[in-house]
Phi, psi and omega in degrees: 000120185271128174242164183276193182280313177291344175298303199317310214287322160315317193301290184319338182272340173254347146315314179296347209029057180284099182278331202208121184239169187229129153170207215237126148281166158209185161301358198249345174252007160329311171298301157303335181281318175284331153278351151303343180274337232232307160303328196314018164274299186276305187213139173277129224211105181257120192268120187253136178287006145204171192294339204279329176333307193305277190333306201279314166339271186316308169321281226287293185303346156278325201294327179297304198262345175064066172228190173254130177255160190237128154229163180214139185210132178313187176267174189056282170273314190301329200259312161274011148324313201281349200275353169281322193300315197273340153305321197307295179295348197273289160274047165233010182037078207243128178284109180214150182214103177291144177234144184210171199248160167218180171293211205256162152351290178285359183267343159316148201064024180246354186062058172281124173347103188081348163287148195201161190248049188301345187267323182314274169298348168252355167331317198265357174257016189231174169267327169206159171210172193197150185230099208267073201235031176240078186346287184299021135264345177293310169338279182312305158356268191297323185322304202282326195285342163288345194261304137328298178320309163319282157323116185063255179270143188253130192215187200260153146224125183269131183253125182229125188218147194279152160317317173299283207304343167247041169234322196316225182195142165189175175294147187211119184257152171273141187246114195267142188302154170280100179307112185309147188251149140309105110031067185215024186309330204235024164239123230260158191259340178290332174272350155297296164334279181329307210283356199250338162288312199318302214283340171289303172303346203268114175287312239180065151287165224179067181307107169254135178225147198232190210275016177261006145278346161278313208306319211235032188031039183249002182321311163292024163266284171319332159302329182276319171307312190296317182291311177306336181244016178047030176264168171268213213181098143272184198216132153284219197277321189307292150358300215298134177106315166317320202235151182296131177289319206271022191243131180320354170264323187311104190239037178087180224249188192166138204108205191299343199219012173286197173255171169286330182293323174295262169017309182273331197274315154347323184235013173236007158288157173240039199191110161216091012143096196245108213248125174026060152227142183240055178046061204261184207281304168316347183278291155346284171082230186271120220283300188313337169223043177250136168070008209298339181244025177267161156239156180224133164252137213247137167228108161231129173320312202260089153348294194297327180295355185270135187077014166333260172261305223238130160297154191251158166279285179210123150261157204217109210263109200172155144346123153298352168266326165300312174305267193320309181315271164343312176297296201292336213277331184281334250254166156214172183285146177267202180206142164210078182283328183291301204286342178285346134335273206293306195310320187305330191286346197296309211290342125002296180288310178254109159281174175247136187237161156260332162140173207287328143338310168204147176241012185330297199308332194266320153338306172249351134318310178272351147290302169329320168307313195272005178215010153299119137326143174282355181274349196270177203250137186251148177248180180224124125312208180217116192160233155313302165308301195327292185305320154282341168298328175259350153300327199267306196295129164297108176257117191259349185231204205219147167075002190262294172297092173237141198228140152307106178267299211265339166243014195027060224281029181359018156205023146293332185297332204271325188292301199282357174268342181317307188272356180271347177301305180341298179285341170220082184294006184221021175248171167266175187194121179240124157247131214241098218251152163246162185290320175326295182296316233255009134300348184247003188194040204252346201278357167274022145316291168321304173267346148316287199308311192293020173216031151056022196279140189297018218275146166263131183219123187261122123331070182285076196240136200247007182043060148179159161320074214277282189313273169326320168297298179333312202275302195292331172312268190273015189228329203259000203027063146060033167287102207244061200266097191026055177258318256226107190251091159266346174320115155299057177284134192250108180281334186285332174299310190300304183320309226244041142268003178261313170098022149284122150338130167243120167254188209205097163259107227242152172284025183227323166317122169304089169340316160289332151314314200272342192276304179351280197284004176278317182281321172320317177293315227036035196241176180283162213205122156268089161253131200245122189265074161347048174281174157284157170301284096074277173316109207258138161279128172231144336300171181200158182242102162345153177273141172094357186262194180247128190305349186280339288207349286225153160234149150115005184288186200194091180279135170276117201253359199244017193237000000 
């Protein structure tokens, strides 16, 4: 079948079974967008009011649906629109295949209209990438490249394709896509062996689990795996939603933004179980007293992560579904009563608070909470909120939580429920913004309204840098340095000059009346959220302190 370059890459994109892609046309994807009109039967296409949306969009709809998301962006300013979105995914190990246009062949390297070395620049945020300037190469490409996206760790790849290469003509065969394999070339039975005395020998065991158990669909494995050894079990941001919040094992989030209980159980374990994490900066706090009296066994798909940041006792390298598989088969059930004793009295002991002054912020976190489903989906900015949210809320299923971790994205959240709505049409979808991010991303408003999509986005807005102020508060001696959002922006006048609903939550209002009724429309929705200015994520670990180390907490002296 002879086809143009741009024909191939549809065919190929419905071989893949791609129902919804995101972006911006230009000139340089002309030629793709008119064989996508000739597809729109087959696959849908949300035009977002800028590309790092499309990018976030496409995040949002993998991380939800664990499929591979699509954006497509022209050459030049389009294509380096996309490039925070594709860092975004790149560390958060988010399955994507960016698609952007270039000039025709002879015109590269000429500083040709619209031109960029978009492949150039995205080398270190991407897993691979390609600059596409042969039609009869494309096919194998795009193939290969859902297949990269995927495969082991999962990250994002950019496809860069020339104006020639998608006008020319050439043969084009169908293809059945190439089935991802579980990972285990490198996982040794002597280090199993090994990792099968520690978990016998262990007293005090300890689940840190990270986001490449949802990432690699193994989260009820892990769930079972916790149960089988009778441990508790924390999590990071990435995490959150692997393990049932409401489950007696469960002990918060862990690091700088952890709870006290993760935290203490952490340097009071002698066994600590580390299921797809990688010890970020953010876990670690100070590397020299994290964990200092444990041996630790590390399970990752990904080699460079083991021994990274933190040494390891014994790793065990492999698919978080083959390892735990491999691992249970060894396995017998434990009992650890005493140490689950003390974590319940620990999480007694330490509650979580916002702080003491106000709780307005937990007030209206917990209306959200109190009127979700456990299948609908919470999206995040990046900040205060972010953080009460993965605190506050019960999250009971996995891909249910989506957040910015590893880059902290500021304007992701709105962008990423567009796509996770896209993707679970028969669920709700909230995303829950500070007026800070959500100035970086209001202009998708626009694509809420023109698709009608149901989405809700709560402004937990406090007229400031929240997070940042929280830091110049206790580290900055109360330097409030172009921290302070006094523009007088009417959020609810922006919706609905957008032709979204705008609500009014006021800090005396009942929070719950108004999320009812936000959910209630099924239409897209603005809520501008009253906090004090003030209102603190507590606990937190100063930079450079030891996670044992924590402010802001709230001891019961009488338990």
């Amino acid at each position: 079948m002879q086809l143009s370059g741009a024909e191939i890459l549809i065919k190929c994109l419905i071989e893949m079974e791609v129902d919804t892609v995101f972006g911006y046309p230009g000139g340089a994807v002309l030629p793709l967008y008119d064989a996508l009109y000739n597809s729109s039967d087959k696959i849908t296409h949300i035009l977002t009011a800028h590309e790092q949306g499309a990018s976030h969009a496409a995040d949002g709809y993998a991380r939800s649906t664990g499929k591979v998301g699509v954006c497509i962006a022209t050459s030049g300013p389009g294509a380096t629109n996309l490039v925070t979105g594709i860092a975004t995914a790149q560390m958060d190990s988010v399955p994507m295949v960016a698609i952007t246009g270039n000039v025709p062949t002879t015109l590269l390297g000429k500083d040709s209209f619209q031109e960029v070395d978009i492949t150039g620049i995205t080398m270190p945020i991407t897993k691979h990438n390609y600059i596409v300037k042969r039609a009869q190469d494309l096919a194998a490409i795009v193939r290969e490249a859902f297949y990269i996206a995927r495969e082991g760790r999962p990250g994002p790849v950019l496809i860069d394709i020339t104006k020639d290469a998608m006008i020319n003509i050439c043969e084009y065969n169908e293809e059945i896509p190439r089935k991802i394999e579980l990972l285990s070339n490198r996982l040794k039975n002597e280090n199993l062996e090994v990792a099968v005395e520690m978990i016998n020998n262990a007293k005090k065991p300890l689940c840190f689990i990270g986001g490449g158990a949802i990432i690699s669909n193994a989260s009820y494995k892990v769930r079972d795996f916790i149960e089988l050894i009778d441990s508790p079990a924390c999590v990071s941001l990435m995490a959150v939603g692997s393990i049932r919040s409401d489950s007696p094992s469960y002990t918060g989030l862990v690091g700088m933004h952890g709870s006290k209980v993760s935290n203490v159980c952490i340097n009071k374990c002698d066994l600590l179980i580390v299921i797809g994490a990688r010890f970020s900066d953010r876990v670690i706090s100070n590397a020299s007293s994290f964990a200092k009296n444990a041996k630790i066994i590390q399970i990752d798909v990904d080699p460079a992560e083991i021994d990274k940041n933190i040494n390891t006792t014994c790793h065990l390298v492999g698919d978080v579904n083959v390892v735990l598989d491999r691992l249970t088969e060894k396995l017998d059930p434990k009992k650890h009563e005493d140490w689950m004793a003390e974590v319940a009295l620990y999480k007694k002991r330490y509650p979580i608070v916002t702080n003491q002054e106000s709780q307005r912020a937990y007030e209206v976190i917990q209306a959200i909470n109190n009127n979700l489903g456990e299948k609908d989906i919470v999206a995040t900015e990046v900040g205060q909120h972010q953080i009460w949210a993965a605190q506050f809320i019960n999250h009971k299923n996995p891909r249910r939580f989506l957040t910015s971790g590893g880059l902290g994205t500021m304007g992701y959240g709105t962008g990423a429920a567009i796509g996770a709505q896209m993707g679970n049409r028969n669920v709700r979808v909230l995303n829950i913004a500070g007026d800070g991010c959500f100035r970086m991303n209001s202009n998708e408003l626009t694509t809420m309204a023109r698709y009608n999509l149901p989405v809700i986005v709560v402004i937990m807005d406090n007229h400031t840098l929240g997070m940042v102020r929280q830091w110049q508060t206790l580290f900055y001696d109360k330097h409030y340095s172009q921290t302070t959002l006094d523009t007088p922006i009417d959020w609810v006048k922006l919706a609905e000059a957008y032709g979204v609903v705008g609500m009014s939550l006021d800090v005396d209002d009942d929070p719950n009346e108004v999320i009812k009724k936000a959910l209630s429309l099924n239409r897209p929705v603005v809520i501008d959220a009253q906090i004090p200015i003030d209102d603190k994520v507590y606990p937190i670990v100063a930079p450079g302190s030891s996670i044992k180390d924590m402010i802001g907490f709230i001891e019961d002296n009488d338990n």
